[in-house]
N, C-alpha and C positions, 0 to 999 in steps of 0.2 A: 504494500500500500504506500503509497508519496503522503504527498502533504495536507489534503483534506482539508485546505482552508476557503473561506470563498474569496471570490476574485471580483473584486469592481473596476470598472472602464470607463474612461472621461469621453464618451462620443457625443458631448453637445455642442461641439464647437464650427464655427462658420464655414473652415478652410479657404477662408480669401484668398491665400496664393494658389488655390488648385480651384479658378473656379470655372473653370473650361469645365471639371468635372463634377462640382459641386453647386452648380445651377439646379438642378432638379433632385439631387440625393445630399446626403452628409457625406460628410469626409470617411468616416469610418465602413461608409458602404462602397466606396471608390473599390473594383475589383481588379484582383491581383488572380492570374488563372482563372477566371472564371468565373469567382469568390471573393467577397469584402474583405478589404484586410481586416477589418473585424472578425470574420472567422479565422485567420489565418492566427492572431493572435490570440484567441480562445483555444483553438490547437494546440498554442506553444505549453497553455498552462494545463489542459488535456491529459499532454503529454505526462504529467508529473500528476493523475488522477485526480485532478483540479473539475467536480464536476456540477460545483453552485455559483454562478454569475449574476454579478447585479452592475447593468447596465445606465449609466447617467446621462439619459435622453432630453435634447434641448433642440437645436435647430433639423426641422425634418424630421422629425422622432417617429414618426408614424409611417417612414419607411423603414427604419431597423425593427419599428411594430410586426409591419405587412410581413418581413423577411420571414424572421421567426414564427409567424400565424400561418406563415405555408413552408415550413419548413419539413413538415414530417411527409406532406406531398413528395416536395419537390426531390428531397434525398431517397426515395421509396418505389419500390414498386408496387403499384397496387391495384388492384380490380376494381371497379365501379358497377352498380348493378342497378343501370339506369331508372329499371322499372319501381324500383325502391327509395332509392337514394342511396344503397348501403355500400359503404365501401371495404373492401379486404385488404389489410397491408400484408402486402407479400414477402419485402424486402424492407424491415423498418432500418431507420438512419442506424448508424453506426453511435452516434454521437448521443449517449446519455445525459444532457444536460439540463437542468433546470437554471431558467434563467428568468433574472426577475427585471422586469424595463419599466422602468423610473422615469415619471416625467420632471426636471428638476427646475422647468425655468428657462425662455429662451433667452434670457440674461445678465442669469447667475452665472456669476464666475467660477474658475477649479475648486476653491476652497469651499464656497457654499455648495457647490456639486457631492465633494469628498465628505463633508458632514454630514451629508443626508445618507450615504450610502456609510457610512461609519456607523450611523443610527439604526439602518436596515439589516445591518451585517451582524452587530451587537458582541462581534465579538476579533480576533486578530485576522487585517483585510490586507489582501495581497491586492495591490493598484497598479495601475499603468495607463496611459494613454490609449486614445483608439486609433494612433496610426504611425505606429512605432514595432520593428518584429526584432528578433533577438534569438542569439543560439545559446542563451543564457540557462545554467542549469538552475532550477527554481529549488528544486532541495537543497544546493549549497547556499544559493542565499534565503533560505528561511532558517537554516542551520547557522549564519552568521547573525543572522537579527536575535537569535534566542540565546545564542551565545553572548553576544554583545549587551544583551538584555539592556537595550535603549527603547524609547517611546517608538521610534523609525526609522527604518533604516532608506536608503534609498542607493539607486546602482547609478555610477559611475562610468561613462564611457568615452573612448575617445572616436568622435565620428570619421566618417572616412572623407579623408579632401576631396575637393571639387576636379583637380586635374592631377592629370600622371604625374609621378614623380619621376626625373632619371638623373642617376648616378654615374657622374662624369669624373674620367680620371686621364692627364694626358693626352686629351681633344677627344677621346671616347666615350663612349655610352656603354660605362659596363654592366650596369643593371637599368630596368624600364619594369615600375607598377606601375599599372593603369588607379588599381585604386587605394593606395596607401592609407593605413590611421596615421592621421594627424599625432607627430610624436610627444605631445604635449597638450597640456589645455584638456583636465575632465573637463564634459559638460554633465546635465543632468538628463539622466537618458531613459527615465521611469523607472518601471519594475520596483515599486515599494513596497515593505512591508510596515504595516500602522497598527501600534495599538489600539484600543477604542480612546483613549485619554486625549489623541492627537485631536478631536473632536473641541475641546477645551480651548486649543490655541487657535480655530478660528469663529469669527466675530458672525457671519451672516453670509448669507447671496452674496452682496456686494464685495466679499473677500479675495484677495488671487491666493492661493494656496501655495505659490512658489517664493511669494512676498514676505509679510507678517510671519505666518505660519511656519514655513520651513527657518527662516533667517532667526525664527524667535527658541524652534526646537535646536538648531546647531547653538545658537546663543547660550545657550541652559546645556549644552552639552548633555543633550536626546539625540544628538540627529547622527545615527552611523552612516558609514558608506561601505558601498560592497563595490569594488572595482572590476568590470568585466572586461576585460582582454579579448573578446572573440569578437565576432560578428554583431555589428547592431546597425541598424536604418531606417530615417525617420522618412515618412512619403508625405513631403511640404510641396515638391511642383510637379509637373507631367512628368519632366527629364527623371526623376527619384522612381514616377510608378514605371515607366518604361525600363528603368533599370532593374526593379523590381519583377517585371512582368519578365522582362529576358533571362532572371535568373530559374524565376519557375519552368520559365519553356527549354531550358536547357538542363533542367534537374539536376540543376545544384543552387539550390534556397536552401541558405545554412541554417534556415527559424525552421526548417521542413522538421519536427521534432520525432521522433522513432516514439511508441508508448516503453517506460522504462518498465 
């Protein structure tokens, strides 16, 4: 068995720089394969027996509704028996998941988001953003937040640059990544774990939760960091989901998670 905690997702946000594709959806439903990266990172925590979700729905919400309201269709095989109405699921989803969707506001900010779903969870909530994937192992970092025994911890990554690096020696090129991490400079790359207490350090809707809130837990010496080293990608413009989409159609998406 993994870790058996629930998982809350910040999907109420506008995505203004992707909005070729978020005119008519949220960002979180923007598809990668096929697929919302929204599932793709419900997979990732899946993967580590992760199987209670609670969703923080704000702009659009009523398409991550619709998703999931035809979800056991659409993943399924199944019979119809017109003259009834009854249906036979033939093939049910794969995906055991109970997932709770929240309407939290379409202009409440992260922190008033994170307090509600702190309230619904009521108990230690594994968070992260809705458009962000990672080949992060979720058991070591719940194993460090317990260990650490801080109010929250949060992961640590270093993004990948915008352009190739190459390694010049002598007028040559002796080495060329196309997509290097940036040697330096954590940023804040989601994947948190929260006591319910962290509820405490923000004030309302009107809160940014990356503000007050986290600045005031590192303050107080609550705030750990887990540093991941591997694979992380946030899908902020087209060029991001295109790189994304090229890594699925090539079968090698490092957030692709195996069940452990």
């Amino acid at each position: 068995m993994g870790i058996q905690l629930p998982v809350g997702i910040l999907t109420g946000g506008l995505g203004t720089r992707l909005s070729e594709e978020t005119v008519l959806k949220p960002k979180p439903m923007v598809e990668i394969g096929g697929m919302p990266i929204l599932w793709h990172i419900m997979k990732i925590y899946a993967a580590y027996d992760a199987d209670e979700f609670f969703l923080a729905l704000g702009y659009k919400g009523e398409v991550i509704k619709e998703f999931f309201f035809q979800y056991r269709y659409r993943a399924s095989d199944f019979t119809i028996h017109l003259e009834t109405g009854e249906v036979d699921i033939n093939r049910p989803p794969t995906e055991n998941w109970h997932v709770h969707l929240m309407d939290t506001g379409q202009q409440t900010q992260t922190g008033g988001r994170v307090k509600r779903l702190l309230a619904q969870a009521g108990r230690t909530l594994l968070l992260t953003y809705g458009d962000g994937v990672c080949d992060i192992d979720i058991d070591k970092l719940v194993s460090f937040h317990r260990q650490h025994g801080k109010l929250a911890t949060v992961t640590a990554v270093r993004p990948p640059a915008r352009f190739g690096e190459l390694k010049l020696k002598d007028g040559f090129v002796t080495a060329f990544d196309e997509k290097p991490q940036i040697g330096e400079g954590w940023i804040n790359g989601g994947f948190f774990v929260l006591e319910p207490e962290v509820a405490d350090y923000i004030e309302g809707d009107p809160t940014v939760f990356e503000r007050e809130p986290l600045e005031r837990l590192a303050s107080e010496g609550q705030l750990a960091v887990y540093e991941h080293h591997g694979f992380w990608q946030c899908m902020d413009t087209l060029r991001d989901v295109r790189q994304l989409e090229d890594m699925w159609q090539r079968g090698s998406a490092p957030w692709r998670m195996q069940p452990k």
